[in-house]
N, C-alpha and C positions, 0 to 999 in steps of 0.2 A: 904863057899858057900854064894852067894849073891842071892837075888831075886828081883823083882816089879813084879808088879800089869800093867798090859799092858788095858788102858783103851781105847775104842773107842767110839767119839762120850760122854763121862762119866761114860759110860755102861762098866764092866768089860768085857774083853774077854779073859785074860787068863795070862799066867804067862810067865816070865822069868826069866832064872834061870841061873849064871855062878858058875861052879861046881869049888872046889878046885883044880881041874888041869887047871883049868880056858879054860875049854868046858861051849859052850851054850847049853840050853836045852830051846825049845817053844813049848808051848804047852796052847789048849784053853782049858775054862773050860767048865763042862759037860753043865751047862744052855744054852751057847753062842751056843755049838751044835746041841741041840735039838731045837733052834727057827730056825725056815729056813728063818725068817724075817732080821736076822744078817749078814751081809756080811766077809767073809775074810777080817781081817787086811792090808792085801799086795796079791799082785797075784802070790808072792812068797813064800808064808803061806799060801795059800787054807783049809779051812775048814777042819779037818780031827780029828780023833782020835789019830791017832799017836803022837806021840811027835818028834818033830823035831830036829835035835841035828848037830852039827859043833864046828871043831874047834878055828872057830873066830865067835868074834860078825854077826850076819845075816846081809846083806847089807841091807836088809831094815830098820834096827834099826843104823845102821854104818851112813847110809846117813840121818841121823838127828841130827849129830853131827855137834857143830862150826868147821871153817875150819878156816886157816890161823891164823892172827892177834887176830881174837875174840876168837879161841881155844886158844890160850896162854894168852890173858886177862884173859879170866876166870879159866883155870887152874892154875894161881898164885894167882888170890881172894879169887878163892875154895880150892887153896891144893891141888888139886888132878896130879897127874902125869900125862903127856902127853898123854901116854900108855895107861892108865888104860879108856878105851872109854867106860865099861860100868858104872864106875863113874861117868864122864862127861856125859852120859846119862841121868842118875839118877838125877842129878844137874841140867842139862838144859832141859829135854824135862819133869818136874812135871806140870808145869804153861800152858804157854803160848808156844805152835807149829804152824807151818805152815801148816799143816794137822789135821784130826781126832783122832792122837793118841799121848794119854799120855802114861808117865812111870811114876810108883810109886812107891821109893821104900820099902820093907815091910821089918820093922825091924825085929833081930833075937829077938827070944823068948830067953829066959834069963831059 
């Protein structure tokens, strides 16, 4: 199991999570729901209690991935396997996005 820290704006909002059969799981955390001040991450992720689950990465977190030439740059810098998009996640969208949300990711507890 992998996780981050899904930050909006630098403010946490909740978590992702790809499970050993490598299923997604989104889900916000209980503070980001009870401010009504917080907006939904994506209009595809609406505010909810639920947890959200699929078996591929969510297009909204898919479509912040390099494409073309710059996804094989840096998948041979970082190591990471073509495939593996929520690596290259984790790898490029910590820093600097074209939008309000970061990905952190949260190392396993030992």
């Amino acid at each position: 199991m992998r996780s981050a820290k899904i930050l909006y704006k630098g403010d946490e909002a909740g978590e992702l999570i790809q499970s050993d059969d490598g299923s997604f799981t989104y889900k916000y955390n209980d503070s980001w729901l009870s401010d009504y001040s917080k907006p939904a991450i994506s209009l595809t992720l609406p505010k909810s209690r639920q947890e959200y689950r699929s078996n591929y990465l969510f297009p909204f977190f898919y479509n912040m991935l390099p494409e073309g030439s710059n996804k094989q740059v840096v998948c041979r810098m970082m190591r990471i396997d073509e495939e593996d998009y929520f690596g290259l996640l984790m790898t490029t969208a910590k820093y600097d996005t074209i939008g309000a949300v970061r990905v952190i990711k949260i190392e396993p507890k030992v």
